[in-house]
C-alpha positions in Angstrom: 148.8 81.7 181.0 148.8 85.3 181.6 147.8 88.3 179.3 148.9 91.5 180.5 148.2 95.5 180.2 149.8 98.4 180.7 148.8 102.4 182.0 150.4 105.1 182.3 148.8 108.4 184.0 150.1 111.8 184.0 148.8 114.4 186.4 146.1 114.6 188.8 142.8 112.4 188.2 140.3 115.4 187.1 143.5 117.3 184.7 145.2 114.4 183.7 145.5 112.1 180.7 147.0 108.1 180.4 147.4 105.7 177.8 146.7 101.8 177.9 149.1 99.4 175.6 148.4 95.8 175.3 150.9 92.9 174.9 148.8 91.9 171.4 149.8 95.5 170.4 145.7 95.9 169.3 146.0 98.9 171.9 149.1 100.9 171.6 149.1 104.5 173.0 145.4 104.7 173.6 143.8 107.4 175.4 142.1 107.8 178.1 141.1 110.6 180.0 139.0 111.6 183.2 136.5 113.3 180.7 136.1 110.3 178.5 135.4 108.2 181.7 133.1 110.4 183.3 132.0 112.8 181.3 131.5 112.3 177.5 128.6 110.5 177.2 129.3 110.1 173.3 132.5 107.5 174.1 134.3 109.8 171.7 137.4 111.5 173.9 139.1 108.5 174.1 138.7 104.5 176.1 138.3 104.1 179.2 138.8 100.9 181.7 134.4 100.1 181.8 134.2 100.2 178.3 137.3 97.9 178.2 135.6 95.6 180.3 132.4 95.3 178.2 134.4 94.3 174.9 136.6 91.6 176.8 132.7 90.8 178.7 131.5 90.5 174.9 134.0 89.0 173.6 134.7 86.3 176.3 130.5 85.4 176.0 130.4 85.2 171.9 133.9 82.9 172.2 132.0 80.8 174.8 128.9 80.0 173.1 130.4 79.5 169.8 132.1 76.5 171.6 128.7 75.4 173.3 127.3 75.6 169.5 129.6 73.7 168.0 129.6 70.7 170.5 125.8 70.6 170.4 126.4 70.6 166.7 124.7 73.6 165.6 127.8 75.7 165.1 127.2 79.7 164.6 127.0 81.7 161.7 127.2 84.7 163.1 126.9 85.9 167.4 126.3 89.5 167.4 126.9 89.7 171.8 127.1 93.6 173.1 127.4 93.8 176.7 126.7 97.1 178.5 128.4 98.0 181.6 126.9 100.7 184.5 128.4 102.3 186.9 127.9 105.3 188.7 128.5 106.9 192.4 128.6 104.6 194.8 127.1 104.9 198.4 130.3 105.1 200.2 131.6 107.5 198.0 133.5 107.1 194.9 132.2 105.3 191.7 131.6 101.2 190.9 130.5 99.1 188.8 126.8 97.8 189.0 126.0 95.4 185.9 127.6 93.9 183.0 123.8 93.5 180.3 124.8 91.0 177.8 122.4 91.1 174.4 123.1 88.7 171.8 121.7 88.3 168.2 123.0 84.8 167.3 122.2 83.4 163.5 122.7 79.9 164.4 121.0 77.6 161.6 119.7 73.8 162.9 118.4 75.2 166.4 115.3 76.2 168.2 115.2 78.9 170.7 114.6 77.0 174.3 118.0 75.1 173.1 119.7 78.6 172.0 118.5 80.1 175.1 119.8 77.2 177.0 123.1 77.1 175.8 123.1 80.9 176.5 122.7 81.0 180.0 125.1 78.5 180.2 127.9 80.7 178.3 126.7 83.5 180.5 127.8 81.5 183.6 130.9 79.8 182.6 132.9 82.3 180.6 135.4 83.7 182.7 135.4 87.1 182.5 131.2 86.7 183.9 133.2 84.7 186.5 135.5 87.3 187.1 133.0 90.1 187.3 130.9 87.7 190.2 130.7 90.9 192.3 127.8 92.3 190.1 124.7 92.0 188.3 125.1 89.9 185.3 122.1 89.7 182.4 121.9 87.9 179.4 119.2 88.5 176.9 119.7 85.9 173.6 117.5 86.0 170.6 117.9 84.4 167.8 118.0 86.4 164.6 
């Protein structure tokens, strides 16, 4: 299976502008800018590749656990998962990424918490974009709501 992306930049990296385009077609001529990766703090000028990496983080997680649910039968009503990603300068130079923080809100009728949590972690480990992103800090804090 593949599932592929596509960028294009114009211009230098501080002046320039892109857009991303999915193969779903969910993005299509979205912008993204060096401002709204490294400068607007509000998320507001336009995507940029950290934030995409946070939904697919989220979204990966909630999918995950939902199957965990289900086979432990105690499927979900609702997972609310938000995952956070930092980054900043990095000590070589340049900028990285330090930590995907996944929360997670999860209305799950039939189940007590040290099972939740259990099932969880165990999301947390084996979806596989927390796989993918092994070269960092991933968190996981589940409650159920």
């Amino acid at each position: 299976m593949h599932r592929q992306a596509t960028a294009i930049w114009k211009g230098t990296l501080t002046e320039g502008s892109g857009s991303l385009e999915t193969q779903s077609g969910a993005l299509a001529g979205i912008p993204y800018s060096f401002k709204g990766r490294f400068q607007d703090e509000s998320g507001k000028s336009g995507t940029n590749p950290e934030e995409l990496i946070a939904a697919a983080h989220a979204g990966c997680f909630a999918m995950q656990l939902s199957h965990f649910l289900a086979e432990n039968g105690t499927p979900a009503n609702k997972l609310d998962a938000k995952a956070v990603v930092t980054y900043g300068p990095a000590a070589g130079g340049g900028f990285e990424i330090t930590e995907s923080a996944i929360t997670l809100i999860g209305t799950v009728p039939g189940i007590n918490a040290a099972k939740f949590k259990e099932l969880a972690d165990k999301a947390k480990a084996g979806c596989p974009v927390s796989k993918a992103l092994g070269a960092i800090k991933v968190t996981l804090d589940a409650k159920l709501g």
